[in-house]
C-alpha positions in Angstrom: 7.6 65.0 118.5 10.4 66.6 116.5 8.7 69.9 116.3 8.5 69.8 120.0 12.0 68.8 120.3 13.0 71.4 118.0 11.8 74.2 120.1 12.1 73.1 123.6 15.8 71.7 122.7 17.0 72.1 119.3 20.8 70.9 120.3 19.1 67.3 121.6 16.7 67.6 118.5 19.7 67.6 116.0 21.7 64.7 117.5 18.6 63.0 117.4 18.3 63.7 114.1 22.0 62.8 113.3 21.6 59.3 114.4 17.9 58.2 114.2 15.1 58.4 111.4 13.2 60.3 113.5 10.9 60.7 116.4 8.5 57.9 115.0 11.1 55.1 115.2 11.9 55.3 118.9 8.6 57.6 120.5 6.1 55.7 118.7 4.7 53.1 121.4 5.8 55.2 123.9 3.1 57.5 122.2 0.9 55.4 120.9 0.3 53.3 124.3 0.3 56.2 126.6 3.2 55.7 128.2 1.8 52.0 129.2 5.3 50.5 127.8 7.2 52.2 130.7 7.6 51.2 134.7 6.9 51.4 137.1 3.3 51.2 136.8 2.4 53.6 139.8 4.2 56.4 137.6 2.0 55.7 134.7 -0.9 55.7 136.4 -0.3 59.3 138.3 0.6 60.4 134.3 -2.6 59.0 133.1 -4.8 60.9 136.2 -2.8 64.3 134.4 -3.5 63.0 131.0 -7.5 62.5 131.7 -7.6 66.1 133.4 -5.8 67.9 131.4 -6.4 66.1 127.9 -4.8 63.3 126.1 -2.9 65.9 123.8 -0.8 66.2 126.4 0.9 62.9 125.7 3.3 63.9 123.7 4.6 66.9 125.5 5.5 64.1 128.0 7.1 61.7 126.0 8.8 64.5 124.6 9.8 65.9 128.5 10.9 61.9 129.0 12.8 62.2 126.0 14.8 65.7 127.3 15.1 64.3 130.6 17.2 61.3 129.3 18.8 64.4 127.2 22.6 63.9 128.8 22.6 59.8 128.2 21.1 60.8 124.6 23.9 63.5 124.2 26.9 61.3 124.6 26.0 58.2 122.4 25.7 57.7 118.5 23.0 55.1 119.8 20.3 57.3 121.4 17.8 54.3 120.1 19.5 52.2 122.7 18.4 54.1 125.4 15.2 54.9 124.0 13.9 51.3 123.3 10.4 50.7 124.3 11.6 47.6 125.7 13.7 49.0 128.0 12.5 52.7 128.2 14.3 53.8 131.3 11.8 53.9 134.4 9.2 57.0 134.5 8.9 59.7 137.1 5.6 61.5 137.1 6.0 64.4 138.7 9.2 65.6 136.8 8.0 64.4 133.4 4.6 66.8 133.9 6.6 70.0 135.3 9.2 70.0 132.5 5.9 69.2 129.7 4.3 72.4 131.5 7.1 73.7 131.4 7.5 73.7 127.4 3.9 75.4 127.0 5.4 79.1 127.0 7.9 78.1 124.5 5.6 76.3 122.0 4.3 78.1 118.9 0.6 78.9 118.7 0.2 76.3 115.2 2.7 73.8 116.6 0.6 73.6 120.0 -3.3 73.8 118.2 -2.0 70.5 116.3 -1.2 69.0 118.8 -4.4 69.4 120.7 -5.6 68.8 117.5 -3.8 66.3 115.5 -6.2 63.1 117.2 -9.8 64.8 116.3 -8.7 66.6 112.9 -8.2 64.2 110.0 -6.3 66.9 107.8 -4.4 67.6 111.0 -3.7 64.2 111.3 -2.5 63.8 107.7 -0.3 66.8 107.8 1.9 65.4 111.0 1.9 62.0 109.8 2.8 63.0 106.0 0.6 59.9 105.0 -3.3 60.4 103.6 -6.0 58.6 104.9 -7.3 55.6 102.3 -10.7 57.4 101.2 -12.6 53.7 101.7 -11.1 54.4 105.7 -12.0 58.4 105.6 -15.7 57.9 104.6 -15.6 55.6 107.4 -14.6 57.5 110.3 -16.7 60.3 109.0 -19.6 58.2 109.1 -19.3 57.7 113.2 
């Protein structure tokens, strides 16, 4: 997520940066659940029909167009996690959240976009973004399946 923010906005990416830990603190469940945190619900869904047809990788190019979207409440506070609480994630629109994450495609570096498409299937991937390696007893596991 802060790669993507980087590119696509690196003023937003450094205020960010200024006042939060970083993208995991406040994009996490928003990631992690699909989107399934925000409302209203008929917004979700029509980003989960883009999501299955297009691939799950594209989550986070949407959480990260939700995130620029908010970009001019985010600007003007030394707060930004206040706004971006999963709890109170402001409300989702579709449409405008896939055009702007389509919209970041031409700008995204080759690596940057082949881990994210493959940072979900590719364990090294995986460890890389998240700067954390896999317990070996949970590796040989997965790679067992």
């Amino acid at each position: 997520m802060d790669a993507i923010l980087e590119v696509v906005d690196p003023t937003l990416a450094t205020h960010l940066a200024a006042y939060t830990p970083g993208a995991y603190v406040y994009a996490f469940h928003c990631v992690s659940g699909f989107c399934a945190t925000i409302r209203p619900l008929e917004e979700v869904m029509r980003l989960w029909d883009f999501l299955l047809a297009f691939g799950p990788h594209f989550n986070v190019l949407c959480v990260a167009a939700q995130i620029v979207l908010l970009r001019r409440g985010l600007l003007s506070t030394s707060n930004p996690k206040s706004i971006l609480d999963y709890r109170s994630w402001p409300r989702l629109d579709a449409s405008k959240t896939i055009a702007l994450a389509l919209s970041f495609l031409p700008h995204l570096p080759h690596k940057l976009y082949t881990n994210i498409v493959r940072h979900a299937t590719d364990m090294a991937v995986a460890e890389m973004i998240s700067g954390t390696k896999m317990h070996d007893d949970h590796r040989e596991l997965i790679l067992q399946r």
